[in-house]
Structures are given as C-alpha cells and as structure tokens.
N, C-alpha and C positions, 0 to 999 in steps of 0.2 A: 319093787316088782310091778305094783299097778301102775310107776310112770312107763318103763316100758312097755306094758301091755297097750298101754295109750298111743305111745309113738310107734309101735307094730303095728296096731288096730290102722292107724293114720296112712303108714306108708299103703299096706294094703289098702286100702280104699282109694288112695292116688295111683297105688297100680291099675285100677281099673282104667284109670283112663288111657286111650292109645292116644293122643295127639294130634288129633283131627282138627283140631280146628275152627270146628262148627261152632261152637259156644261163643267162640270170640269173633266171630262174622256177626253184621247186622242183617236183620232179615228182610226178606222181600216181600210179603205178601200177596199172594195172589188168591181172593177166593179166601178157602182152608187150610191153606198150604204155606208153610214157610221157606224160602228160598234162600239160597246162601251163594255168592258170584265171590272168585278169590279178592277185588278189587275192594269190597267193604267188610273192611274189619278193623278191628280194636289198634289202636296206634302204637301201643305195648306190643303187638303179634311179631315175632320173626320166624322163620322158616331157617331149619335145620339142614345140613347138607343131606339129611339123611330122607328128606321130604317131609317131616312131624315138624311142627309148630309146637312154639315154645314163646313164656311170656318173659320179655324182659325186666318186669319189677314180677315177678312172680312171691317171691317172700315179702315183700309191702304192696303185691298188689292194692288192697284194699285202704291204704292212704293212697297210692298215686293214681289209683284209677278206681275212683269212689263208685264209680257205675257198674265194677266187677264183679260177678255175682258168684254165690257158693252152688256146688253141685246143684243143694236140696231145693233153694230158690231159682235153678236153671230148668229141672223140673218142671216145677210149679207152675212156670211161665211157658213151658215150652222152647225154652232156648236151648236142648242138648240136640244132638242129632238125632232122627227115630231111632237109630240101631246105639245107639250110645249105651253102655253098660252102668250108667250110673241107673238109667230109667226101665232095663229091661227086665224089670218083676213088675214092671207098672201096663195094666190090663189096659190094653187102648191104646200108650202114649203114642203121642204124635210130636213129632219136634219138626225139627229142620232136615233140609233135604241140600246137598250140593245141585246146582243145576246144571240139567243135561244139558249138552250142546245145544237140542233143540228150543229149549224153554229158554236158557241163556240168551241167545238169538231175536226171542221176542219179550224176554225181558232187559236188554240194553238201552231201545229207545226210551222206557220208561226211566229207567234209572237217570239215564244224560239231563232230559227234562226235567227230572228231579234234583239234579245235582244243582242244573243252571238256576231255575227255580228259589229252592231252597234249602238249599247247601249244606254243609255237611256240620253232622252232629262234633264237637270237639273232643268227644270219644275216642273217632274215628280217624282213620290215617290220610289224612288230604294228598300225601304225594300218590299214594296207590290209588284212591280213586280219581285222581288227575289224570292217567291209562283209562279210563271210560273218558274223558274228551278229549283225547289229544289223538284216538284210534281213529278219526277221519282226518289228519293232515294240519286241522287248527291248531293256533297254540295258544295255551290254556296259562294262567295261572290262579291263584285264590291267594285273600289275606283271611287273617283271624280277629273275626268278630266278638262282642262281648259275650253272645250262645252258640256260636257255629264260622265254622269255616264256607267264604264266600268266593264260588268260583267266579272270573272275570275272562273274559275273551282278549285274545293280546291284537292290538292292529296292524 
C-alpha cells in the first residue's frame, strides 16, 4: 500500500506541471529578470501537436541530459516559470518570464552576438538557435566543440 501511495503522491506532483516549457529554455538575463525566446532550449525539448512541450528522454532524463534539473532544484535557482505551480506557495518567487514581443525585439541582437561570440552551451538545441541567425538572409552553420556548439558564417 505505501508503494502506491508513493507512485500517487509522484504522479500528482507531475500533474502540476502544465507543459510550458520554461524550465527547459536557457535564460536571458536582463538586469533581475530572466528571459526565455522559443529558439534556446534544451535539445531533448519537442513540442506536441497539442502546443505543450515534452522531453524526449524524459524517464532517463538524468543520465542523458546530466544538466536536467528536479522541480525542487529549479526553484531554488529560479529556473520554473514565475507563475509555475511547482513554486507557487513560494513568497517572492521570481523565475522566468516568456518574452513579449517587445523585449524579444531588443533582446535578439544580443542573443545573435552571443551566439556568434560564444556559442552555444551542448545542453542546448544548435538547430533551433540556428533560426536567430539565419532570420536576416545569411547562411549559418555551427560544428560541435569539445564544451559548445560553434556557430560559423557560410560564404
């Protein structure tokens, strides 16, 4: 009886979560604010016909994507969304924010220089944020580095 009470206890607490997404976006920082653009996120993320996001190693997350973090430690960090139901008896929280169109707009050039810069974490999905440089006409591509993916300009 107390295993199930454990796999009840379990599913409930995954019920909370709706499928947004946020947790598995890297964030932007601006300031105090953290920022989420649909183009940087976890390279396990897929999007469901249904519009929720869903992880494709989700049952071994934590072997194939060692950087995957639990609820309690997304918290902690500020990685759920503000309105996120895991963190919402928590006085304050602050997490992440999807960005408005307008802040989007003036956080793109930041992100491109960033990308060209210094490239993308291996976390991260290199083809989706490959759509931040290829959205002015250039053509883009990146290899995989021993800590990151490196975008390259095509001639």
């Amino acid at each position: 009886m107390t295993h199930l009470l454990v796999l009840n206890h379990k599913r409930n607490k995954e019920a909370l979560c709706r499928r947004c997404g946020v947790s598995c976006h890297s964030p932007l920082e601006v300031g105090s604010d953290k920022y989420v653009i649909e183009e940087i996120h976890c390279r396990f993320l897929a999007r469901e016909m249904d519009g929720r996001y869903t992880c494709t190693v989700y049952k071994n997350r934590f072997e194939a994507a060692p950087w995957c973090h639990t609820a309690k430690d997304a918290v902690a960090t500020g990685n759920l969304a503000s309105d996120c139901m895991y963190a919402a008896r928590i006085p304050g929280y602050k997490g992440k924010e999807w960005a408005s169109a307008e802040v989007r707009e003036k956080l793109m050039p930041i992100v491109r220089r960033k990308l060209i810069s210094e490239g993308l974490p291996l976390s991260d999905n290199p083809d989706s944020a490959l759509r931040v440089l290829t959205g002015g006409g250039e053509h883009w591509n990146y290899t995989q580095e021993s800590d990151r993916f490196a975008f390259h300009r095509e001639s």
